[in-house]
VODO-221353 format. One line per field, with one value per residue (C-alpha): residue in three letters; z, y, x; residue number from 1. Coordinates in steps of 0.02 Angstrom, whole numbers, plus 50000, padded with zeros to 5 digits. Each point is the difference from the previous one (the first is absolute). Layout:
# VODO-221353
pase c(ALA / ...)
zz c(Z / ...)
yy c(Y / ...)
xx c(X / ...)
palo c(NUM / ...)
//
This chain:
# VODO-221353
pase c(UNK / UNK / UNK / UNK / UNK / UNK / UNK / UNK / UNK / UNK / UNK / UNK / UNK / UNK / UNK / UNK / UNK / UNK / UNK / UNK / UNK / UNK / UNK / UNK / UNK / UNK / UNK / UNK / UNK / UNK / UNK / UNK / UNK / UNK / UNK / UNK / UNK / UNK / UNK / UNK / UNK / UNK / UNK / UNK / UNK / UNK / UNK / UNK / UNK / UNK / UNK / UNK / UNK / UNK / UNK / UNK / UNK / UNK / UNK / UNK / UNK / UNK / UNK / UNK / UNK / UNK / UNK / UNK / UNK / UNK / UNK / UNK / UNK / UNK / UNK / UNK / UNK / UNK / UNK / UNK / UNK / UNK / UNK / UNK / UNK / UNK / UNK / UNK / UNK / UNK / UNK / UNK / UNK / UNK / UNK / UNK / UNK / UNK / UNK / UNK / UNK / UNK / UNK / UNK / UNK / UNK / UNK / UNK / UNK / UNK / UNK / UNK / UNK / UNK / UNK / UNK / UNK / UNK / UNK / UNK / UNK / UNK / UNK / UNK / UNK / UNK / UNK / UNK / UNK / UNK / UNK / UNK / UNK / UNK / UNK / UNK / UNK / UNK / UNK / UNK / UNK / UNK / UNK / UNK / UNK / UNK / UNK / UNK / UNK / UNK / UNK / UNK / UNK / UNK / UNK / UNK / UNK / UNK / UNK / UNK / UNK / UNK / UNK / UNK / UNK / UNK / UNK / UNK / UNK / UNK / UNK / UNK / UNK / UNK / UNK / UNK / UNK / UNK / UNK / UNK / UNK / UNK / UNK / UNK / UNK / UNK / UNK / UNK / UNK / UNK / UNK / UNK / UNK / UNK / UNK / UNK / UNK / UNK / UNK / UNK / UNK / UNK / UNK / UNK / UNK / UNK / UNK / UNK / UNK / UNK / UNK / UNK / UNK / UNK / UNK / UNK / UNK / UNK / UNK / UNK / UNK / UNK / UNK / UNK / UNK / UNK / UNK / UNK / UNK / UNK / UNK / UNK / UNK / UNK / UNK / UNK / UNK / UNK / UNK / UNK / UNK / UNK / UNK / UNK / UNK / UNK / UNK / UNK / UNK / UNK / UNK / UNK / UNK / UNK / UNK / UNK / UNK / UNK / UNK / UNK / UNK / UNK / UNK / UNK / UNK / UNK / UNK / UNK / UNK / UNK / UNK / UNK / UNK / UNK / UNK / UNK / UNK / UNK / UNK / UNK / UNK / UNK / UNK / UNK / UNK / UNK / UNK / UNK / UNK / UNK / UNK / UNK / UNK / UNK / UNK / UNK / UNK / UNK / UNK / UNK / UNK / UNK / UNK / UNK / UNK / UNK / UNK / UNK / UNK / UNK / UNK / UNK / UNK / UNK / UNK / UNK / UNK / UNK / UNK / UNK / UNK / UNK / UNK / UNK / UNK / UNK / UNK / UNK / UNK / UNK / UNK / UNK / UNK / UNK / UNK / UNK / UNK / UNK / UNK / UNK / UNK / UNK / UNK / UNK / UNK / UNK / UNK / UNK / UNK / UNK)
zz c(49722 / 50035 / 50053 / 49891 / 49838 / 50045 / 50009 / 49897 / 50007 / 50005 / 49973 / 50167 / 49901 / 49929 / 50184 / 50018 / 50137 / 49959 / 49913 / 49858 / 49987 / 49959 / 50067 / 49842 / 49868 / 50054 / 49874 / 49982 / 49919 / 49915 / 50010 / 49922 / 50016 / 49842 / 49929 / 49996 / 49865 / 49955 / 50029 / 49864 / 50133 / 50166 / 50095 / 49948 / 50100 / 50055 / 50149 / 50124 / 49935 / 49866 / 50115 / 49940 / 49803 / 50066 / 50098 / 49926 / 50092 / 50110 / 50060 / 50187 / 50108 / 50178 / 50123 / 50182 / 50090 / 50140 / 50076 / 50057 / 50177 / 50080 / 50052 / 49999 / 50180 / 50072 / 50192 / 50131 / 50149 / 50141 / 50107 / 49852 / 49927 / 49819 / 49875 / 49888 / 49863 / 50000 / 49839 / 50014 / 49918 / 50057 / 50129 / 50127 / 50084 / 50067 / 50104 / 49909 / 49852 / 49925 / 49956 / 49910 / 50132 / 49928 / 50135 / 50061 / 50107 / 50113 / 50042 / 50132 / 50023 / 50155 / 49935 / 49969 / 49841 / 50012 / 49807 / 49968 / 50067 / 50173 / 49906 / 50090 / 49967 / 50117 / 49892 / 50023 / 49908 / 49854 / 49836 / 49890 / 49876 / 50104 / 50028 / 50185 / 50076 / 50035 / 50143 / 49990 / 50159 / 50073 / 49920 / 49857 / 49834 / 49926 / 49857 / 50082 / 50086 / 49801 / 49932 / 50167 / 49983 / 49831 / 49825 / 49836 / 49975 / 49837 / 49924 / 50044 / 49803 / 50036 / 50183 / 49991 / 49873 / 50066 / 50144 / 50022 / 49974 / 49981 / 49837 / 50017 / 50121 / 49827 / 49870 / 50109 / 50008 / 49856 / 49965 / 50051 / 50183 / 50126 / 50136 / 50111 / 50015 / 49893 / 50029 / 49782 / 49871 / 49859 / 49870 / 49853 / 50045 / 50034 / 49814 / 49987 / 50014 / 49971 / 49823 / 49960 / 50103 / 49900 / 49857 / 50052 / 50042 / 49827 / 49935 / 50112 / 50086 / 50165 / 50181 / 50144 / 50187 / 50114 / 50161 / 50018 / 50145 / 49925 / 50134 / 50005 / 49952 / 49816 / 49999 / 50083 / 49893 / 49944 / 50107 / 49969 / 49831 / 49955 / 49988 / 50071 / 50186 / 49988 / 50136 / 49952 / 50108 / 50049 / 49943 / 50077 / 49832 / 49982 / 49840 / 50023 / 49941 / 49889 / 49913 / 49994 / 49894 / 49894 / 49937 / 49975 / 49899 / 49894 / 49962 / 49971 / 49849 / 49923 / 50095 / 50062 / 50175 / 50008 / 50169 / 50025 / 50111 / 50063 / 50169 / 49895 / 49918 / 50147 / 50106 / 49866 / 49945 / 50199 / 49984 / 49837 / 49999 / 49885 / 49889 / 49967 / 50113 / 50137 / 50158 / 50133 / 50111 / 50173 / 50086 / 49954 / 49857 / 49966 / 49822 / 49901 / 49826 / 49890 / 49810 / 50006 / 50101 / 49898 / 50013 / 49994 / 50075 / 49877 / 49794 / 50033 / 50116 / 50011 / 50081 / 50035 / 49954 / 50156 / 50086 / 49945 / 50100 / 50095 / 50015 / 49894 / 49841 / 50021 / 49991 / 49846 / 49905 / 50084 / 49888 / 49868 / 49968 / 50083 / 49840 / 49937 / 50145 / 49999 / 49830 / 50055 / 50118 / 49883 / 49880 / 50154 / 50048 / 49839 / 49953 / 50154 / 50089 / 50193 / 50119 / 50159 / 50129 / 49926 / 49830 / 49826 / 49975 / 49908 / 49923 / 49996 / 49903 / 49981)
yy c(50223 / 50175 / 50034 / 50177 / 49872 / 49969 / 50187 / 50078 / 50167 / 49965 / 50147 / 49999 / 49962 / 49846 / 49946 / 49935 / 49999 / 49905 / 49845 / 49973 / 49946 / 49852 / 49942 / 49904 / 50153 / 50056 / 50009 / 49887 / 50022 / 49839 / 49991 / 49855 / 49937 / 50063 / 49844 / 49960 / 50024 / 50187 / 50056 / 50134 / 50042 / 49992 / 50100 / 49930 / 50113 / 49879 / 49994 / 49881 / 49919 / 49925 / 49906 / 49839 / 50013 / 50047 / 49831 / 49848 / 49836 / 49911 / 50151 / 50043 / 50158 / 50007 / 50104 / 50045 / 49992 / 50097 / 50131 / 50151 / 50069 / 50156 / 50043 / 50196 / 50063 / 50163 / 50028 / 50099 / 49974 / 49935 / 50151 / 50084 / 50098 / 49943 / 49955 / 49851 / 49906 / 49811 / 49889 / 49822 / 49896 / 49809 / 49918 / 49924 / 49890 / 49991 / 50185 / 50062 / 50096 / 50104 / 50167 / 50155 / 50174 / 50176 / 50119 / 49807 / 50141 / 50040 / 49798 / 49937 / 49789 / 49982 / 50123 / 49956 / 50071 / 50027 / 49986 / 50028 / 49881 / 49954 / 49930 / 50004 / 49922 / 49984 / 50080 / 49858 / 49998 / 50109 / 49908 / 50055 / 50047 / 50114 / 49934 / 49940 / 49843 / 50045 / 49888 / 50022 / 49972 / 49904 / 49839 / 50033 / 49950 / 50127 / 49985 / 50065 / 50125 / 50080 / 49979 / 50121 / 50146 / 49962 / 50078 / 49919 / 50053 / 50078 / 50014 / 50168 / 50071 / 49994 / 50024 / 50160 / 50069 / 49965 / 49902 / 49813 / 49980 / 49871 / 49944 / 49943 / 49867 / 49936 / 50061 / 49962 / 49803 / 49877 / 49879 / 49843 / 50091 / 49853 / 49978 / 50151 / 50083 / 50115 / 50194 / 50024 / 49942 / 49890 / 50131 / 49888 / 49913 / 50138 / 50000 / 49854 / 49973 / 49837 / 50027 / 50017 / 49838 / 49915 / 50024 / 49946 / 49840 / 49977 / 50025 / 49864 / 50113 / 49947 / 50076 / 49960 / 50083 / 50036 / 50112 / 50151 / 50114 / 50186 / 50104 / 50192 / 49968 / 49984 / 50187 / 50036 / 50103 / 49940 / 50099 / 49921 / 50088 / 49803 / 49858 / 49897 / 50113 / 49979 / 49883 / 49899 / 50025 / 49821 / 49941 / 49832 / 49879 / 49818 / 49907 / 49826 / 49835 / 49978 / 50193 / 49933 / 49844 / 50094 / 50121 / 49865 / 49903 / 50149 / 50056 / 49807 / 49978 / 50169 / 50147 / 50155 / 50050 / 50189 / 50083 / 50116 / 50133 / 50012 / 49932 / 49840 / 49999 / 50042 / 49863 / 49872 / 50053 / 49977 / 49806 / 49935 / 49871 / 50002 / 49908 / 50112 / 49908 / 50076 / 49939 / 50006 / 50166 / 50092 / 50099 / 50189 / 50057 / 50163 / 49964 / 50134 / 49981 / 50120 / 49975 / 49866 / 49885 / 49866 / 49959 / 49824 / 49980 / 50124 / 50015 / 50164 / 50143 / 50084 / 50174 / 50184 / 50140 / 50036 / 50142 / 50060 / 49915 / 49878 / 49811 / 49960 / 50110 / 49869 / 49851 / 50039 / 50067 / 49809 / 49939 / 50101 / 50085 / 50170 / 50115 / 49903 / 50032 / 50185 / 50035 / 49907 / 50120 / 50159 / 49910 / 49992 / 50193 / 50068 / 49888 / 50082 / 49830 / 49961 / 49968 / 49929 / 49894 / 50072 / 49997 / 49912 / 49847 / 49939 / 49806 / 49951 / 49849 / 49975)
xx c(51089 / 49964 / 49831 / 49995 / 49994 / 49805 / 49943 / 49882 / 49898 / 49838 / 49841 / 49921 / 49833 / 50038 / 49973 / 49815 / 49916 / 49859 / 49975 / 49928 / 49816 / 49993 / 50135 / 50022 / 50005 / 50176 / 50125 / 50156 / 50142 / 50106 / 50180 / 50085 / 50168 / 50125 / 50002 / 49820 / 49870 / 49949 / 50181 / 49969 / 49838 / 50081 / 49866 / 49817 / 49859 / 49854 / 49886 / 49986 / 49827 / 50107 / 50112 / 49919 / 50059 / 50164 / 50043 / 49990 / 49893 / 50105 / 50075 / 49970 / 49993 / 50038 / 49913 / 50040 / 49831 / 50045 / 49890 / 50028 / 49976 / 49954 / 50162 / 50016 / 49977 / 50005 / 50021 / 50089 / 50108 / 49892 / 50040 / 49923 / 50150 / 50101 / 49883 / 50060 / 49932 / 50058 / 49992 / 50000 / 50157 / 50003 / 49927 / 50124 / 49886 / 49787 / 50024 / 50159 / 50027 / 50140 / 49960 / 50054 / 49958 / 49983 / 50067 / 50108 / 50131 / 49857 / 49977 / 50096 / 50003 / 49883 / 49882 / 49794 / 49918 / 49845 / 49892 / 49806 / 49894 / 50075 / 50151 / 50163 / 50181 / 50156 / 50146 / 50110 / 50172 / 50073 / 50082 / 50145 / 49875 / 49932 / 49828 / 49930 / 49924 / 49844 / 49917 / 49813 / 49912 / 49832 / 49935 / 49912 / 50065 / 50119 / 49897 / 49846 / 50107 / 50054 / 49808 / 49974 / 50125 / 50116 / 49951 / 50057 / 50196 / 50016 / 50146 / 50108 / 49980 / 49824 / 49973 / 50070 / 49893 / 49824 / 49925 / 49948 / 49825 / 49879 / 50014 / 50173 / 49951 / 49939 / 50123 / 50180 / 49929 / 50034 / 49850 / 50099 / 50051 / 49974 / 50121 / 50018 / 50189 / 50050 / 50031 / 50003 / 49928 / 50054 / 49935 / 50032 / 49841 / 49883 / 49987 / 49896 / 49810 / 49907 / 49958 / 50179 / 50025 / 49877 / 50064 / 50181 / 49894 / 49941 / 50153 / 50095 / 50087 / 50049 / 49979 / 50133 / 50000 / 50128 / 50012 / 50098 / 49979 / 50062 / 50091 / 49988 / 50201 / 49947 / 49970 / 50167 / 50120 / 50164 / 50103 / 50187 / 50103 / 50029 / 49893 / 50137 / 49966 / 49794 / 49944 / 49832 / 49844 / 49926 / 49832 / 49924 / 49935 / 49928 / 49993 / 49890 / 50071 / 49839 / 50050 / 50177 / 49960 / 49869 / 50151 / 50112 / 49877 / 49947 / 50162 / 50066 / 49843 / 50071 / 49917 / 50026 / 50024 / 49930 / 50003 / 49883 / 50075 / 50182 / 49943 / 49960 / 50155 / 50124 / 49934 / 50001 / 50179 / 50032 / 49909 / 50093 / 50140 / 50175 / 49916 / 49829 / 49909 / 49865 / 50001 / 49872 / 50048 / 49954 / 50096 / 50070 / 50087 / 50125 / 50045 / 50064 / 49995 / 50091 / 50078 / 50125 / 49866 / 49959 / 49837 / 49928 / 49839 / 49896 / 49971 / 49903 / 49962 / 49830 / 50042 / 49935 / 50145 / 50126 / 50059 / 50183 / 50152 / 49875 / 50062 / 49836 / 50072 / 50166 / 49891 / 49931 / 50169 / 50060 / 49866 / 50002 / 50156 / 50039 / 50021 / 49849 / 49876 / 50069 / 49942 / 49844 / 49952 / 50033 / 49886 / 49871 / 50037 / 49976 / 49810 / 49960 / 49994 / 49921 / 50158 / 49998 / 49906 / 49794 / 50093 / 50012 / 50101 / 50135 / 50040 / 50187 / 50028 / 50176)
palo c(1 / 2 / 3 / 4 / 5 / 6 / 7 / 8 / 9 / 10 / 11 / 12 / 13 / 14 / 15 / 16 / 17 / 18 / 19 / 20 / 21 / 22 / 23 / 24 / 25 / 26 / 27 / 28 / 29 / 30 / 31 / 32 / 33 / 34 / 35 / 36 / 37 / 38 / 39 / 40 / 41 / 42 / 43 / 44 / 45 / 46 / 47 / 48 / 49 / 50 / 51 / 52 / 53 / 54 / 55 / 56 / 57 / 58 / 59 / 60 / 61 / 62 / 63 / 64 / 65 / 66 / 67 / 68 / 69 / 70 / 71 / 72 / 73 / 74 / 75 / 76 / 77 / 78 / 79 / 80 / 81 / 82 / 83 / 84 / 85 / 86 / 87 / 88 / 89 / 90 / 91 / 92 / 93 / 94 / 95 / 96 / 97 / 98 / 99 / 100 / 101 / 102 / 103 / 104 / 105 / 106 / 107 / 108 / 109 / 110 / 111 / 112 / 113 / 114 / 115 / 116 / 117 / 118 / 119 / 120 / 121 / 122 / 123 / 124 / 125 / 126 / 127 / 128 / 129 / 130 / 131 / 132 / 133 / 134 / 135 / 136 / 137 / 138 / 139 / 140 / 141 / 142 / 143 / 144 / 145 / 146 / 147 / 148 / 149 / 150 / 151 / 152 / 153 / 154 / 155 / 156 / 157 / 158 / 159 / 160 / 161 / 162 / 163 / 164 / 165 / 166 / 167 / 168 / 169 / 170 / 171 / 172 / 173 / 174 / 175 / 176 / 177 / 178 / 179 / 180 / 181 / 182 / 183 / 184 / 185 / 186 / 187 / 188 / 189 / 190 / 191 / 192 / 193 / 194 / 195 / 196 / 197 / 198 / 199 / 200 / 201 / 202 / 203 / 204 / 205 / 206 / 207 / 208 / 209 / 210 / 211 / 212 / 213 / 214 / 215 / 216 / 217 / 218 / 219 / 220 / 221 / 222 / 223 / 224 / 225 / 226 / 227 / 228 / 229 / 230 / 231 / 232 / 233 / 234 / 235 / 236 / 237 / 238 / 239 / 240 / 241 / 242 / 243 / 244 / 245 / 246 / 247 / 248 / 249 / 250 / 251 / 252 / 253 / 254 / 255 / 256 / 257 / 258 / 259 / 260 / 261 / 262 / 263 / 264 / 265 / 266 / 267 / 268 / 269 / 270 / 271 / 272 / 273 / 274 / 275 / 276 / 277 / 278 / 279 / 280 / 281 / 282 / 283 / 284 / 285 / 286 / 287 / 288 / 289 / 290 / 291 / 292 / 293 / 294 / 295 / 296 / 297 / 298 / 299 / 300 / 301 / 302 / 303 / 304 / 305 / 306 / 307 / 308 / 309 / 310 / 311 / 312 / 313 / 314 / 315 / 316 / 317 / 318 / 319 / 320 / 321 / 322 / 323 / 324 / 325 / 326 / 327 / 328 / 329 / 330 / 331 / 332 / 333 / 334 / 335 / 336 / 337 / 338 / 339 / 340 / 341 / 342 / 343 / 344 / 345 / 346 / 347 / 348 / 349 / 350)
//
């Protein structure tokens, strides 16, 4: 398909840079399939605190638990000429990561970078993608190494409008962030607090988690005219046996599997069988979902609102329908709706 058939224009203000406080009083906007109840309604405006009387019990959303890592760096050269910013993609190994450079044509492979805090990496080898293997030396964790010199990598949209501070240490981490990795967050999830997860609970409302470590690669544009030449960034993702046989089991008495997130529902589209059946699953995953996919892992998607032409704006017209999630997002633009990673959400129930 061509790639043009997922733009919009959308008012640079729309854009928020700030989350909601709580995290819980965004709004969210409910699109439902054309077949399904309130077709004479298609669009319903809600907020997320009312999540709960939209599901039904038995239904269960997935989460991705991953956390996110310091993994913005700025440096130099260590003969102290070319500045360069790196971001962080996907870890190769303990020492090795992949990594997208600002000012990459003054890098040559051999080179040391040197970051804040004594941090230093061996530019290693350079990928089609363009990014670099970044080999960070000495023997402390690479973890420790980040908490020392990285900042919190916002997205670009909002990056380039006003610094990192402090308070998105807080705001860019989901309340279910546990196992270290990713270089993103699964915004879908920083809507939700524990009073909203309460009353899920009392509801009957399951909870399932899965890993997926983001790469910076999600923010990539879609650079190819078709979506036939767009090559898929990798992303490393587990899914446990036990979360595995809790989805099967839900969805066998009647319930619905919502992912929360893309993340969540790329990696369990990458773990299901022919026969809609999840499998246990490590290892990485490129898929590339786009309308014609047929999707059999999910009932539901739990999103924020995507940028124009990204592979995330596919996934949801895969779901959804493309002319459907168009007109979805001019019903967002014009009730002056929060887009983006800080911004409102959006239920797809198809």
């Amino acid at each position: 398909m061509k790639v043009d058939l997922f733009d919009f224009e959308l008012p640079p203000e729309r854009i928020a840079l700030r989350p909601v406080r709580p995290r819980d009083a965004a709004r969210m906007l409910v699109v439902r399939g054309a077949d399904a109840p309130f077709e004479d309604r298609p669009f319903e405006d809600w907020g997320v605190r009312d999540l709960p009387d939209l599901l039904n019990p038995g239904d269960v959303l997935v989460f991705n638990d991953t956390r996110v890592i310091p993994a913005q760096l700025e440096g130099r050269r260590a003969d102290g000429e070319a500045k360069i910013g790196a971001t962080l993609h996907k870890r190769i190994d303990l020492r090795r990561w992949q990594a997208f450079i600002r000012n990459a044509k003054r890098v040559k492979l051999g080179d040391t970078l040197v970051f804040g805090g004594g941090v230093t990496a061996l530019a290693e080898q350079r990928h089609d993608d363009g990014s670099i293997t970044l080999l960070f030396e000495g023997e402390e964790p690479v973890e420790v190494l980040l908490d020392r010199a990285g900042t919190m990598p916002l997205p670009p949209y909002i990056a380039s409008k006003r610094g990192v501070d402090h308070q998105d240490l807080e705001d860019y981490q989901t309340m279910f962030a546990a196992e270290k990795g990713a270089v993103a967050a699964p915004t879908a999830s920083l809507h939700f607090t524990q009073r909203l997860v309460d009353a899920l609970d009392a509801r009957g409302i399951g909870r399932a988690m899965l890993t997926l470590h983001v790469g910076a690669g999600t923010f990539l544009p879609v650079k190819a005219e078709d979506t036939d030449d767009h090559r898929m960034h990798a992303e490393f993702g587990r899914i446990s046996q036990a979360t595995a046989t809790q989805l099967n089991e839900a969805r066998a008495k009647g319930g619905r599997i919502i992912a929360v997130g893309t993340t969540s529902l790329r990696l369990l589209e990458s773990a299901v069988d022919e026969s809609g059946i999840i499998q246990p699953f490590a290892g990485d995953t490129a898929i590339f979902i786009t309308p014609g996919y047929k999707l059999r892992a999910v009932d539901g998607l739990m999103t924020n609102f995507h940028l124009p032409k990204s592979t995330l704006m596919m996934l949801v017209s895969a779901l959804m329908g493309r002319e459907r999630m168009m007109a979805a997002y001019t019903h967002a633009i014009a009730n002056e709706y929060r887009f983006y990673s800080y911004g409102d959400s959006s239920l797809l129930l198809p």
